[in-house]
PDB file of N, CA, C, O and CB in Angstrom:
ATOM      1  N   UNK A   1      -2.578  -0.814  -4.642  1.00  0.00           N
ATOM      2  CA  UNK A   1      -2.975   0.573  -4.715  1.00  0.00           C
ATOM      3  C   UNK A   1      -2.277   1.437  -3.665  1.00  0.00           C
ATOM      4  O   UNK A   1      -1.660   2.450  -3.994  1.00  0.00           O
ATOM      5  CB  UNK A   1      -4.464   0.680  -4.560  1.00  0.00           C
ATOM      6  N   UNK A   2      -2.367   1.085  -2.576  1.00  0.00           N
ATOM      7  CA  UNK A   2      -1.690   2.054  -1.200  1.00  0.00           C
ATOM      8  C   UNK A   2      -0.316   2.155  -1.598  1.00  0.00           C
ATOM      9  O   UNK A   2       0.231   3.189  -1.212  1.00  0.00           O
ATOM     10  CB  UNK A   2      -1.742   1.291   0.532  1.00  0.00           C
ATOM     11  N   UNK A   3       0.533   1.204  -2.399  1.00  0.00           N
ATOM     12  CA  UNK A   3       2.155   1.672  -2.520  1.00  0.00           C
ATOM     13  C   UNK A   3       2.290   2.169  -3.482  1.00  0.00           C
ATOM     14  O   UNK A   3       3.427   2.598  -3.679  1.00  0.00           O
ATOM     15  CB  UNK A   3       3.230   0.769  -2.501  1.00  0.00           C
ATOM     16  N   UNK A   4       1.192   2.399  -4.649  1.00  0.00           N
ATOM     17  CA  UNK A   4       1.235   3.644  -5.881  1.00  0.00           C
ATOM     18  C   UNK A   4       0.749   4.996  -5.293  1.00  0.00           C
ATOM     19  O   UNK A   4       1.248   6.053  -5.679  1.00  0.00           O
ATOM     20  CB  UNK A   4       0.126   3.285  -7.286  1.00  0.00           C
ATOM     21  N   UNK A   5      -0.139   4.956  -4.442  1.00  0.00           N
ATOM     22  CA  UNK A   5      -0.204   6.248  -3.487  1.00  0.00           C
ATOM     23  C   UNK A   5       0.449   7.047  -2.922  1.00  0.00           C
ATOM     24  O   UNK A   5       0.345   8.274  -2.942  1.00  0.00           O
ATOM     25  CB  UNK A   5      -0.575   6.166  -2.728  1.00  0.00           C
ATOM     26  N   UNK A   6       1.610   5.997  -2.044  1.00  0.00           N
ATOM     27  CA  UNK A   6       2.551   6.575  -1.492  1.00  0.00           C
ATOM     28  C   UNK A   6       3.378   6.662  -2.121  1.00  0.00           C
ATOM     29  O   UNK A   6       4.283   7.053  -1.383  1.00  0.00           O
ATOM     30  CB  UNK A   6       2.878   6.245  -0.607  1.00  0.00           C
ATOM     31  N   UNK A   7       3.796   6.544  -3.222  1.00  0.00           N
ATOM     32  CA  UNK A   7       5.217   6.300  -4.165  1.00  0.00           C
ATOM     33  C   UNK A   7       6.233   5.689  -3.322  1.00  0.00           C
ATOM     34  O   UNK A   7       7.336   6.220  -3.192  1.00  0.00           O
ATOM     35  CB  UNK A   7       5.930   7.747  -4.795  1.00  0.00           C
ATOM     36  N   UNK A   8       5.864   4.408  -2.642  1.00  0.00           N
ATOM     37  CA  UNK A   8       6.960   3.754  -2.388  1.00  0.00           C
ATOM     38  C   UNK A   8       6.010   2.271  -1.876  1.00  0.00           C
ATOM     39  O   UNK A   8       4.804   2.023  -1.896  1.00  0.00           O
ATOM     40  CB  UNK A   8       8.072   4.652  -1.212  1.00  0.00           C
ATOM     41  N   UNK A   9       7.019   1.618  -1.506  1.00  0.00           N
ATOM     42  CA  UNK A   9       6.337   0.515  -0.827  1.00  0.00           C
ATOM     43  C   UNK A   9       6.005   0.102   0.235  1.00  0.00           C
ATOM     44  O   UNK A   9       6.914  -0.207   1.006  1.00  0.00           O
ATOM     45  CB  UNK A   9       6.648  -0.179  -0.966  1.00  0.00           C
ATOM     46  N   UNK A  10       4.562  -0.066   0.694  1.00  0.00           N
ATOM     47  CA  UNK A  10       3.494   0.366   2.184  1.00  0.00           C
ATOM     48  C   UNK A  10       3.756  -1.401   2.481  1.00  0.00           C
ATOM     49  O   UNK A  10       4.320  -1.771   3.511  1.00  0.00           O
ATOM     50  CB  UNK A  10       1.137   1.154   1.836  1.00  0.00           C
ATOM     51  N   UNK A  11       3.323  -2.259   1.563  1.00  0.00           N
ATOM     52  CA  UNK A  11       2.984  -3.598   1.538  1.00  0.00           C
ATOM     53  C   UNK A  11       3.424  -4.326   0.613  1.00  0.00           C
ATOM     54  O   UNK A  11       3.305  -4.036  -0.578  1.00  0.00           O
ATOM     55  CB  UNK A  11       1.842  -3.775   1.537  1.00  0.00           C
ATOM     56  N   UNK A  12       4.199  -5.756   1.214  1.00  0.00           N
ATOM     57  CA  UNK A  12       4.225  -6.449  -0.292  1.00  0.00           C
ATOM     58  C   UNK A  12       3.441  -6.979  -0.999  1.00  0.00           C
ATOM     59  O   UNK A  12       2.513  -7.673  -0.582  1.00  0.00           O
ATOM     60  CB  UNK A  12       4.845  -7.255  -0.440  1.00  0.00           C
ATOM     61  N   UNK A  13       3.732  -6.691  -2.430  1.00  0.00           N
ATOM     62  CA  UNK A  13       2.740  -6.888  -3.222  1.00  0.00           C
ATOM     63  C   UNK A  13       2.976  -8.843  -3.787  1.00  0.00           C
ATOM     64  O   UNK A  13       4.128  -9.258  -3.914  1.00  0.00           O
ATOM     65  CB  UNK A  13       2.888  -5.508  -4.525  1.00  0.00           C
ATOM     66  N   UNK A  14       2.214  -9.448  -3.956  1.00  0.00           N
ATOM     67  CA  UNK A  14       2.336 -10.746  -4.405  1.00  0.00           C
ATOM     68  C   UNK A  14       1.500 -11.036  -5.615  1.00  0.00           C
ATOM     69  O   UNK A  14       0.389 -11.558  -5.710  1.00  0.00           O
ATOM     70  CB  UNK A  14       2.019 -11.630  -3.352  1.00  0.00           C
ATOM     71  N   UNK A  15       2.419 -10.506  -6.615  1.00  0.00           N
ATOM     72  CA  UNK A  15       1.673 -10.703  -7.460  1.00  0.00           C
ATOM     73  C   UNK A  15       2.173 -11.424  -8.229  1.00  0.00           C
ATOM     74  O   UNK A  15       3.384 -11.214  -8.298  1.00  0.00           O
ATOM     75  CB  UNK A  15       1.245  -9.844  -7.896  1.00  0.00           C
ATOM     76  N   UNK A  16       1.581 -12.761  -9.326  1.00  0.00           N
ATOM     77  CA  UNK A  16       1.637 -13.885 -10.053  1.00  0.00           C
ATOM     78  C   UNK A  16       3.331 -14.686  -9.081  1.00  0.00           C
ATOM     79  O   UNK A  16       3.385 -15.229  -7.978  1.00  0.00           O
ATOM     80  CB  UNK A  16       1.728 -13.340 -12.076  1.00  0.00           C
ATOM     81  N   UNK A  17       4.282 -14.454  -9.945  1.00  0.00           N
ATOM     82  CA  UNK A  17       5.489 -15.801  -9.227  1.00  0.00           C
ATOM     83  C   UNK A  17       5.316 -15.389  -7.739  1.00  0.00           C
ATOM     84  O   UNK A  17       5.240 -16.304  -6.919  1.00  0.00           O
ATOM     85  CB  UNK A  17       7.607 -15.670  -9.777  1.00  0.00           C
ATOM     86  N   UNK A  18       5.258 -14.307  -7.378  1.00  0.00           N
ATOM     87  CA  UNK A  18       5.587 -13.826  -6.048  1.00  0.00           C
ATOM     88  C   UNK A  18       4.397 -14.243  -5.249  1.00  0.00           C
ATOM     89  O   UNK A  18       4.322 -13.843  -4.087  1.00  0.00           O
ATOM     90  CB  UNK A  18       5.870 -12.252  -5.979  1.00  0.00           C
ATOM     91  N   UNK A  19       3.507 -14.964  -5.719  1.00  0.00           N
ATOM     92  CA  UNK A  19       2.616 -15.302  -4.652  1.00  0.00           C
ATOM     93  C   UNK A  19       2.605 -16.585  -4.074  1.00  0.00           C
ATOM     94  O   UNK A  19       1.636 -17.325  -4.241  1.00  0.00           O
ATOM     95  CB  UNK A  19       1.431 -15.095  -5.023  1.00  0.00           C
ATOM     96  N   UNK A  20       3.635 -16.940  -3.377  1.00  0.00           N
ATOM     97  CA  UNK A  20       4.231 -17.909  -3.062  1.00  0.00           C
ATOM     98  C   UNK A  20       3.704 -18.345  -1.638  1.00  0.00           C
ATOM     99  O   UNK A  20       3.789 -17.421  -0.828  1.00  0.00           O
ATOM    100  CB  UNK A  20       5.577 -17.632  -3.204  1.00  0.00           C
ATOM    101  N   UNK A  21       3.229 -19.406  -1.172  1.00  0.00           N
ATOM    102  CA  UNK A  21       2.780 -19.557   0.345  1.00  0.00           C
ATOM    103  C   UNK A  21       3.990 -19.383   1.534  1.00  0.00           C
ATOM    104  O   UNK A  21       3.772 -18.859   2.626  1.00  0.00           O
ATOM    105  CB  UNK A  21       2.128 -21.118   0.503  1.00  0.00           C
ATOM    106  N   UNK A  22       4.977 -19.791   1.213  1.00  0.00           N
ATOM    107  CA  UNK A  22       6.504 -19.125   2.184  1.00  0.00           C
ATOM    108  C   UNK A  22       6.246 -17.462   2.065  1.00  0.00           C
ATOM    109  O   UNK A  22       5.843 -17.005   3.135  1.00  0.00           O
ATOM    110  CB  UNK A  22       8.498 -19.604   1.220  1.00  0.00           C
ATOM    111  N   UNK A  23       6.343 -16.789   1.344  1.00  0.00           N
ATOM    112  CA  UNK A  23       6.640 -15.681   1.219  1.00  0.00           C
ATOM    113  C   UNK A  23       5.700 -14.677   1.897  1.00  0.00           C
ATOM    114  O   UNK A  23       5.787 -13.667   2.595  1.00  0.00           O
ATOM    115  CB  UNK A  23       6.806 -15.546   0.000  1.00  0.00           C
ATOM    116  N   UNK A  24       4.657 -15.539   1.287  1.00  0.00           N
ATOM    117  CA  UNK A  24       3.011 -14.392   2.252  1.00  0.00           C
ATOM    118  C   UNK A  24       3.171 -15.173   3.460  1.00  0.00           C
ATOM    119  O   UNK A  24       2.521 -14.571   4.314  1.00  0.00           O
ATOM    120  CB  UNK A  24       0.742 -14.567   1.504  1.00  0.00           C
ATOM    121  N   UNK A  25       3.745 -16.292   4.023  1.00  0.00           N
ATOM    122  CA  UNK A  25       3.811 -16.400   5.653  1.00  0.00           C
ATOM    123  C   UNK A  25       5.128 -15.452   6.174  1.00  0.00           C
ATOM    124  O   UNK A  25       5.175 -14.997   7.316  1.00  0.00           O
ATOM    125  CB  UNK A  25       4.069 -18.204   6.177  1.00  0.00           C
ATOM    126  N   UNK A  26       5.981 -15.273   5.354  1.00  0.00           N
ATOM    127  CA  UNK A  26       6.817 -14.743   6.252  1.00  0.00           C
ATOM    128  C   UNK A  26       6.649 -13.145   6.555  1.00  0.00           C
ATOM    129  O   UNK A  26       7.044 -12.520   7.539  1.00  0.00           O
ATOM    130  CB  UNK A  26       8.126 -15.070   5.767  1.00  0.00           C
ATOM    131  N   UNK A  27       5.839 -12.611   5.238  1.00  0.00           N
ATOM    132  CA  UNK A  27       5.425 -11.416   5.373  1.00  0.00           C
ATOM    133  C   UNK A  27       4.056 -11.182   6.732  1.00  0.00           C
ATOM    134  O   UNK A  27       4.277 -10.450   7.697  1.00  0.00           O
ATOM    135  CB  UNK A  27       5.001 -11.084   3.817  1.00  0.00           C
ATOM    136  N   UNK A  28       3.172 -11.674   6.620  1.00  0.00           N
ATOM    137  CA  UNK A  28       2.519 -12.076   7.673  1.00  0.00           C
ATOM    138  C   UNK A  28       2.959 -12.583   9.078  1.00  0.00           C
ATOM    139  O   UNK A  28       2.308 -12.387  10.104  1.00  0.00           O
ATOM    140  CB  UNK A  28       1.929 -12.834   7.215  1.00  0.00           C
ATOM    141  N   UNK A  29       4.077 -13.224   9.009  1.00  0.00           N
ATOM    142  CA  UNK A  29       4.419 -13.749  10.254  1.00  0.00           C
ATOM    143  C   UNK A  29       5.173 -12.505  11.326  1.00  0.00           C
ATOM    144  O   UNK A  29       5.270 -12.435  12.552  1.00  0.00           O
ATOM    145  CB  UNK A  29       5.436 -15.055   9.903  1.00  0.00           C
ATOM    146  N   UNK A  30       5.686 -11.492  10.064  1.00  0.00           N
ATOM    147  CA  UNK A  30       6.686 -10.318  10.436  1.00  0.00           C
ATOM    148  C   UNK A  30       5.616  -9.428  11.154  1.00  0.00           C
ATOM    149  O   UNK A  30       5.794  -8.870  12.236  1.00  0.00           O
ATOM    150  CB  UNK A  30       7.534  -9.483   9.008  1.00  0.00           C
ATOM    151  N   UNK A  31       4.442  -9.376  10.369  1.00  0.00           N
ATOM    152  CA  UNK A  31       3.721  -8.256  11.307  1.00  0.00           C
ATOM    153  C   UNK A  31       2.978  -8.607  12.251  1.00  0.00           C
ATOM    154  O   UNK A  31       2.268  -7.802  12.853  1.00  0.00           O
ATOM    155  CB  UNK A  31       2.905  -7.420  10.698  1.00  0.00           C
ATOM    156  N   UNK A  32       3.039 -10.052  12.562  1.00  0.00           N
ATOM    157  CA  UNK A  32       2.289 -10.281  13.478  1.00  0.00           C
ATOM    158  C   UNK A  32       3.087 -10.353  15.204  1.00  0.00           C
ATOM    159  O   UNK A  32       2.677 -10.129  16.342  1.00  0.00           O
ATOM    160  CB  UNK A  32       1.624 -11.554  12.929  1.00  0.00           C
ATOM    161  N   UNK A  33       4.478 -10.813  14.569  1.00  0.00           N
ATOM    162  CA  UNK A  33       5.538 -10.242  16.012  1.00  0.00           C
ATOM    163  C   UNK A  33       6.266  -8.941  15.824  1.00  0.00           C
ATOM    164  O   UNK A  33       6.480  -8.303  16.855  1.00  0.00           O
ATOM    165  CB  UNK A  33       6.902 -11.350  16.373  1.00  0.00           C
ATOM    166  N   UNK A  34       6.596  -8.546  14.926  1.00  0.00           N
ATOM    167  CA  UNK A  34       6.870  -7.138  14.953  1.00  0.00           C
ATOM    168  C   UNK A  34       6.769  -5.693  15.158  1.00  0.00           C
ATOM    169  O   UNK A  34       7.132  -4.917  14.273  1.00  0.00           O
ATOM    170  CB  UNK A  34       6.935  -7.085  14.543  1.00  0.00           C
ATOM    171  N   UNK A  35       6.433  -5.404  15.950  1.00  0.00           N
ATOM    172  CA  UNK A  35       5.502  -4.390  16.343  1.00  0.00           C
ATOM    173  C   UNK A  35       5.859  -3.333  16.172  1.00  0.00           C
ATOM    174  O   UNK A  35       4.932  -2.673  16.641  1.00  0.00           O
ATOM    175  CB  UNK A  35       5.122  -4.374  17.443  1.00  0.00           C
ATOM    176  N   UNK A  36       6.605  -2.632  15.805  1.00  0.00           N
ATOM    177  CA  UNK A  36       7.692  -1.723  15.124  1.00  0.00           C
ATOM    178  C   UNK A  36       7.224  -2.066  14.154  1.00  0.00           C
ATOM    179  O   UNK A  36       6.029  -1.888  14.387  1.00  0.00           O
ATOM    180  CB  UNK A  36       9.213  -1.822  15.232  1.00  0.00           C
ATOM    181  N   UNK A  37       7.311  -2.551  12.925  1.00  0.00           N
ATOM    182  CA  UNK A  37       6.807  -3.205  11.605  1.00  0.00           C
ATOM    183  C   UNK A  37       5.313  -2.870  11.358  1.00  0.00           C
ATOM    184  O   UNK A  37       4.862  -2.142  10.474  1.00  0.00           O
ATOM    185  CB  UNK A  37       6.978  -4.835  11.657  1.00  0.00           C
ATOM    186  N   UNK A  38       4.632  -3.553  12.324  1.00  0.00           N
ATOM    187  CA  UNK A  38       3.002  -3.409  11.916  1.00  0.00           C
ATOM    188  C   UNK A  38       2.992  -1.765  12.201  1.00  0.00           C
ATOM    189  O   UNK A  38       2.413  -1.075  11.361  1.00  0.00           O
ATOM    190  CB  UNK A  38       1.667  -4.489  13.091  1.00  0.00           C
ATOM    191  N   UNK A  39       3.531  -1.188  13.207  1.00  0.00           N
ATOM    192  CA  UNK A  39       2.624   0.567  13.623  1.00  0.00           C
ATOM    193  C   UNK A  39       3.667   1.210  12.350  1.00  0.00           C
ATOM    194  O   UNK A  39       3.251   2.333  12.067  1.00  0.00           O
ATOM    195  CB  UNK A  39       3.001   1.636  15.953  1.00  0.00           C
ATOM    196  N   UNK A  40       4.624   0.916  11.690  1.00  0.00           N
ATOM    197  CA  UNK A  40       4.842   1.845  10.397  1.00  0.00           C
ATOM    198  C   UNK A  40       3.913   1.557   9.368  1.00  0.00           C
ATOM    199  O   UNK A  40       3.453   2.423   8.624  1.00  0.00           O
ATOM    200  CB  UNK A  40       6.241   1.698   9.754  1.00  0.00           C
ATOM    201  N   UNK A  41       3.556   0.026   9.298  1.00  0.00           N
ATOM    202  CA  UNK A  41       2.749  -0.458   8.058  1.00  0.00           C
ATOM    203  C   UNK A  41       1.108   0.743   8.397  1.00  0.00           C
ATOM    204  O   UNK A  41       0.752   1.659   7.655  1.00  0.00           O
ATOM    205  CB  UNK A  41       2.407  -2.727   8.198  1.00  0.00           C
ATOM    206  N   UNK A  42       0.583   0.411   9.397  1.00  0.00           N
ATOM    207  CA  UNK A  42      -0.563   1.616  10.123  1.00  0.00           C
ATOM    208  C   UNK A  42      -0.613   2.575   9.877  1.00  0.00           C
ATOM    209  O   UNK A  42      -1.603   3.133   9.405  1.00  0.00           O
ATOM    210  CB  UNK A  42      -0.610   1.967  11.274  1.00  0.00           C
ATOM    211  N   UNK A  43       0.622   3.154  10.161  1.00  0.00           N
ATOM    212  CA  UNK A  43       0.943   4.821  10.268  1.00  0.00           C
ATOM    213  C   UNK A  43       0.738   5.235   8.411  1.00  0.00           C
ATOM    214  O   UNK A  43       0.149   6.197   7.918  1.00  0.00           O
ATOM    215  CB  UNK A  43       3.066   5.209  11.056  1.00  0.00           C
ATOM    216  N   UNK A  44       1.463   4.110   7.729  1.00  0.00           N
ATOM    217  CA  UNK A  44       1.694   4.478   6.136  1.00  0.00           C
ATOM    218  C   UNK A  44       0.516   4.397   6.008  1.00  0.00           C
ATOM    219  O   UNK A  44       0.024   5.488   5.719  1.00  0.00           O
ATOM    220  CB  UNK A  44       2.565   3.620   5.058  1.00  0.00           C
ATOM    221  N   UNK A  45      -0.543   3.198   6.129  1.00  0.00           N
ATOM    222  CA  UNK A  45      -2.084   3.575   5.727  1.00  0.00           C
ATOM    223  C   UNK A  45      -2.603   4.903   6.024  1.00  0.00           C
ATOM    224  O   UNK A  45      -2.967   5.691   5.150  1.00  0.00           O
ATOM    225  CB  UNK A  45      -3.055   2.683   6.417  1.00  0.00           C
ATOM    226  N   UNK A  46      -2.633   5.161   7.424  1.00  0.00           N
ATOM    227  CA  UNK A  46      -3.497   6.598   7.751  1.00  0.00           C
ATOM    228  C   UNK A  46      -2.623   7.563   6.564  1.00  0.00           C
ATOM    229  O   UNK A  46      -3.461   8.144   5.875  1.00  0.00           O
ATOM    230  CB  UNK A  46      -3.283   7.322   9.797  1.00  0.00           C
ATOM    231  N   UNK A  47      -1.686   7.789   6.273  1.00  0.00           N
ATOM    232  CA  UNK A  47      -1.047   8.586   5.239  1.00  0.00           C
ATOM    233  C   UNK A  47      -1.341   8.709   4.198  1.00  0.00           C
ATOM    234  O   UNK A  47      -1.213   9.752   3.557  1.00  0.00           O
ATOM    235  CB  UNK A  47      -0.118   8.408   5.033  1.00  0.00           C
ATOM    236  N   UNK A  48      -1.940   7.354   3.672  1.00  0.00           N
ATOM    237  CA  UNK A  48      -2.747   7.346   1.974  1.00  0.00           C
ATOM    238  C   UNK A  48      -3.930   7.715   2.480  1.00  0.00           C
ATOM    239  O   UNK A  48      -4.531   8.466   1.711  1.00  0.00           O
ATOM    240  CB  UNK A  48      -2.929   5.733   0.916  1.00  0.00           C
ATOM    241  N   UNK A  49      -4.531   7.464   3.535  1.00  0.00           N
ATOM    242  CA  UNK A  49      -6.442   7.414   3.691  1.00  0.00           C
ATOM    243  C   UNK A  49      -5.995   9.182   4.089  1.00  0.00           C
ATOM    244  O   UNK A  49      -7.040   9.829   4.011  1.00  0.00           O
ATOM    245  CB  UNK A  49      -7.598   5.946   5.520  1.00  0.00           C
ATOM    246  N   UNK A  50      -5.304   9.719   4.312  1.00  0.00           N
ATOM    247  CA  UNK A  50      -5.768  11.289   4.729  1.00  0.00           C
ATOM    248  C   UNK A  50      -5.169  12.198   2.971  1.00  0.00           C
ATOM    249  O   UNK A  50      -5.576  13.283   2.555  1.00  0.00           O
ATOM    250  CB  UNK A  50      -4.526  12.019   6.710  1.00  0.00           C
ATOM    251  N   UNK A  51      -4.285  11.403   2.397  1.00  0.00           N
ATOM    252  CA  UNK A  51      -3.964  11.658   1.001  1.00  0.00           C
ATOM    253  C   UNK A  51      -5.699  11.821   0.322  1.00  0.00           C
ATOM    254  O   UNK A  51      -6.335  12.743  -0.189  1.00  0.00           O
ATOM    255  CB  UNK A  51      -2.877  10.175   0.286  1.00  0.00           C
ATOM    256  N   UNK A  52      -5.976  10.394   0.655  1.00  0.00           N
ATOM    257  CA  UNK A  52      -7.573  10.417  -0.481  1.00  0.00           C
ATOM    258  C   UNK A  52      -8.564  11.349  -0.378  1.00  0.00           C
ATOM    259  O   UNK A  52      -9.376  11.710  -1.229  1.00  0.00           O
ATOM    260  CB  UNK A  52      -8.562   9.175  -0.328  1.00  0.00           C
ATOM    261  N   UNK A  53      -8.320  11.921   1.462  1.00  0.00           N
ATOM    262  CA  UNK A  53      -9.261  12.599   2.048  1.00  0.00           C
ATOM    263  C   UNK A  53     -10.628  11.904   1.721  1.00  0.00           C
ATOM    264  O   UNK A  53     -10.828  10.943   0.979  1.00  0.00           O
ATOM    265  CB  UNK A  53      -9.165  14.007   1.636  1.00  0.00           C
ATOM    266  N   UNK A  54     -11.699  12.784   2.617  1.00  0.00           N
ATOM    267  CA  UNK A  54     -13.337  12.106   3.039  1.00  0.00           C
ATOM    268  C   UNK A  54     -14.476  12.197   1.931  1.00  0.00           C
ATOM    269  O   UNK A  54     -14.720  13.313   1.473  1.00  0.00           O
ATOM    270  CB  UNK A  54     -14.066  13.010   4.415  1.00  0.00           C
ATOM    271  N   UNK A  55     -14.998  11.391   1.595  1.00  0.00           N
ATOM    272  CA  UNK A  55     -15.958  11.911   1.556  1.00  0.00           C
ATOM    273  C   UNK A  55     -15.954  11.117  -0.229  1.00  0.00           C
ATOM    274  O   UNK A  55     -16.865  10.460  -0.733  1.00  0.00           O
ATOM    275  CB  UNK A  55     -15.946  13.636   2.056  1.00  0.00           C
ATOM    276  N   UNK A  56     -14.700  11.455  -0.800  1.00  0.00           N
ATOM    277  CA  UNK A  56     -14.765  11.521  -2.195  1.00  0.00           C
ATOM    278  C   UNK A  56     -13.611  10.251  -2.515  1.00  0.00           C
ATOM    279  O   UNK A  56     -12.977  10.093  -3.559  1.00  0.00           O
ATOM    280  CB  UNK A  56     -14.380  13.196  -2.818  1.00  0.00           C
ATOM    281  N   UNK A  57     -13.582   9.737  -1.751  1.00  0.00           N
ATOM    282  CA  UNK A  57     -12.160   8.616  -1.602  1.00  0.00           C
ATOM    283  C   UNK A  57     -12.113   7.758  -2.718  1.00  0.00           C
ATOM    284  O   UNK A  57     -11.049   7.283  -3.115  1.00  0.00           O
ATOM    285  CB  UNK A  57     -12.181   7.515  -0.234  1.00  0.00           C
ATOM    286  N   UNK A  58     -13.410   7.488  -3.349  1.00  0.00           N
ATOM    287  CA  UNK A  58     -12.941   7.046  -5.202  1.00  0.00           C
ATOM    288  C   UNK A  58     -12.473   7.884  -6.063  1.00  0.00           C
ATOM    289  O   UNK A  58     -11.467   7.751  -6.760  1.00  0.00           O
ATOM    290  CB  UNK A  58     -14.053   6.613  -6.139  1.00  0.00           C
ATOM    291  N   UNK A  59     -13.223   8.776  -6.018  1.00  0.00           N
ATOM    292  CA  UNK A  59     -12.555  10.066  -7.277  1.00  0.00           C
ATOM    293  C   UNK A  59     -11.178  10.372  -6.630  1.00  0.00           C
ATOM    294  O   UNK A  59     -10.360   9.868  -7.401  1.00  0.00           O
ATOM    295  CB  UNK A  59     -13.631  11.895  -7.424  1.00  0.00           C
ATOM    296  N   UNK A  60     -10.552  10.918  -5.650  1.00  0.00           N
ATOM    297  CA  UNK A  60      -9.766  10.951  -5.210  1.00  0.00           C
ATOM    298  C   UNK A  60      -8.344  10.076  -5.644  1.00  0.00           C
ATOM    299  O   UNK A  60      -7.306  10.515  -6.140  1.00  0.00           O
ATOM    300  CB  UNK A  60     -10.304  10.879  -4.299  1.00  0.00           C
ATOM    301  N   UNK A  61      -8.743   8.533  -5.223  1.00  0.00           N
ATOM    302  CA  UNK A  61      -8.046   7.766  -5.679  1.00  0.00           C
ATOM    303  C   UNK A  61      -7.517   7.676  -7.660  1.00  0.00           C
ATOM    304  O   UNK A  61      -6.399   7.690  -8.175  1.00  0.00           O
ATOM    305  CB  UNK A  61      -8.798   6.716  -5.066  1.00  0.00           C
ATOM    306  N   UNK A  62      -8.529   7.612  -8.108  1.00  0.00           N
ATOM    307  CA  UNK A  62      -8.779   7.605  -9.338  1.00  0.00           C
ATOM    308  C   UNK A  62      -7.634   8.542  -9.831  1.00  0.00           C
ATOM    309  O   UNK A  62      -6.558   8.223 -10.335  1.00  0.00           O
ATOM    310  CB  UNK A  62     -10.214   7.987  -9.639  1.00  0.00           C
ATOM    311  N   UNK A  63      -8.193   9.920  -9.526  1.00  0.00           N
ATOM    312  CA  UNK A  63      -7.177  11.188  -9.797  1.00  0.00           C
ATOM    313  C   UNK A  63      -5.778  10.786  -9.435  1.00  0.00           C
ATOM    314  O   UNK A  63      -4.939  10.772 -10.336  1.00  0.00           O
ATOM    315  CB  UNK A  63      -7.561  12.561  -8.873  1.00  0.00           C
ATOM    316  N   UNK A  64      -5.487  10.506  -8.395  1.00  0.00           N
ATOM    317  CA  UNK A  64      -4.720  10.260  -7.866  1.00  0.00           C
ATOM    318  C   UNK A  64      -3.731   8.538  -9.085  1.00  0.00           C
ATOM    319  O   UNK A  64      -2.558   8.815  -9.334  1.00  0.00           O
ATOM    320  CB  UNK A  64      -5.524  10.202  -6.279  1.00  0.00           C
ATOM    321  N   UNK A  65      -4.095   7.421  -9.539  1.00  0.00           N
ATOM    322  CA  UNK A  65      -3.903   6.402 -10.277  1.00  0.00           C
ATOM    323  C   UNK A  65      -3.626   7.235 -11.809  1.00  0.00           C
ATOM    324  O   UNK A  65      -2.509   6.999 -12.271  1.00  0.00           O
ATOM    325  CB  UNK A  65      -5.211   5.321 -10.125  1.00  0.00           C
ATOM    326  N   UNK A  66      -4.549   8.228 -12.697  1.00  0.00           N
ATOM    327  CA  UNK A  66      -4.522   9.211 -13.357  1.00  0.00           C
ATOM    328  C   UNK A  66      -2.987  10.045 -13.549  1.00  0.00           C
ATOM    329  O   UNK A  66      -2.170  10.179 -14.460  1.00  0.00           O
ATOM    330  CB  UNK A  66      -5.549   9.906 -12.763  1.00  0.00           C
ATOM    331  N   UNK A  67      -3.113  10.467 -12.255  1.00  0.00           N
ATOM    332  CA  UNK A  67      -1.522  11.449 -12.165  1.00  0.00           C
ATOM    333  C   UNK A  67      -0.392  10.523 -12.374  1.00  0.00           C
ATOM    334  O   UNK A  67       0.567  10.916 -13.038  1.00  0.00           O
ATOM    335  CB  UNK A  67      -1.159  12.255 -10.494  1.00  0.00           C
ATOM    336  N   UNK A  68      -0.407   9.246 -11.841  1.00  0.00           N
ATOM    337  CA  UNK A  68       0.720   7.966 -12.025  1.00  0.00           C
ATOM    338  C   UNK A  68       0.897   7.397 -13.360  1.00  0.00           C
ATOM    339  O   UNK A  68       1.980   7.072 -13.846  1.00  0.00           O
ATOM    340  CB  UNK A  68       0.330   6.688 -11.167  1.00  0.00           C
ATOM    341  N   UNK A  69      -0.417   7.288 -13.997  1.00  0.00           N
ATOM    342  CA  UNK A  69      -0.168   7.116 -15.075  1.00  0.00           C
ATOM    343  C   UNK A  69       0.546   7.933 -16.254  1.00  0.00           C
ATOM    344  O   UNK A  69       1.113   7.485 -17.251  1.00  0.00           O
ATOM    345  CB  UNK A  69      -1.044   6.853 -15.240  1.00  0.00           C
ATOM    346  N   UNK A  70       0.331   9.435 -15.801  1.00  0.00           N
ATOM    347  CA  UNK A  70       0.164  10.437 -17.131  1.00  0.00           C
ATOM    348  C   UNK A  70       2.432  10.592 -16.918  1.00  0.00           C
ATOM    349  O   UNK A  70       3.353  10.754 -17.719  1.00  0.00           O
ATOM    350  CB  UNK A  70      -1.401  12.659 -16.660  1.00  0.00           C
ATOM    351  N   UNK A  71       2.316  10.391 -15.195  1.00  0.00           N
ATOM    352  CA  UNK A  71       4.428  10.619 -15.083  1.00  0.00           C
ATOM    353  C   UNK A  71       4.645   9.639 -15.777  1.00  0.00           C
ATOM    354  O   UNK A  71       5.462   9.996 -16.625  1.00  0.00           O
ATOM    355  CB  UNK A  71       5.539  10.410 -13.410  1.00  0.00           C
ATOM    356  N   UNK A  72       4.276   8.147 -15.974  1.00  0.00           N
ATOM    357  CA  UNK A  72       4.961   7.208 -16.658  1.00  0.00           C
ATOM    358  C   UNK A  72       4.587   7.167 -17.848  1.00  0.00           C
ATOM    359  O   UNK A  72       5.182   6.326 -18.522  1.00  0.00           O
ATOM    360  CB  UNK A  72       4.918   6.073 -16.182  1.00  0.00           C
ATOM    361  N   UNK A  73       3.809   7.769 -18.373  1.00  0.00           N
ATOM    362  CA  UNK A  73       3.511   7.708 -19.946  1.00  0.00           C
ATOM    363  C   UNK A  73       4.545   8.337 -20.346  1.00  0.00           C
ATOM    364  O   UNK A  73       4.724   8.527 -21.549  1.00  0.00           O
ATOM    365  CB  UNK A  73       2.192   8.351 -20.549  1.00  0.00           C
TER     366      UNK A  73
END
C-alpha cells in the first residue's frame, strides 16, 4: 500500500516468487546497517501518513487506492 501511495517504491514488496528468505534478509539486513537507507525509508512513511492525513486515514486511503485504480483502468 505505502508504494501505491507514493507512486513509487517506499519498500520492497515480496510478493509470491519474490518472497524468498535471501532476499527479505538482505532487504532487512540493509536497513538495519544503513542508516542513510532506513531515515529515507522513515522520511517516505511520514510522507504517505501526512498524504492520508488524521483522523480519516481509511477513507483517505481508500480514495486514495480508488484514484489508482480509475488512472489504470
Amino acid at each position: 500500500m505505502p508504494n501505491v501511495l507514493a507512486d513509487r517504491e517506499i519498500v520492497p514488496e515480496f510478493i509470491q516468487h519474490k518472497a524468498q528468505p535471501r532476499a527479505i534478509v538482505a532487504a532487512v539486513t540493509r536497513l538495519l546497517t544503513d542508516k542513510s537507507e532506513r531515515a529515507r525509508m522513515l522520511a517516505d512513511f511520514a510522507g504517505v501518513a501526512q498524504k492520508l492525513g488524521r483522523g480519516e486515514a481509511g477513507e483517505n486511503a481508500a480514495d486514495a487506492v480508488i484514484t489508482e485504480l480509475r488512472r489504470a483502468g
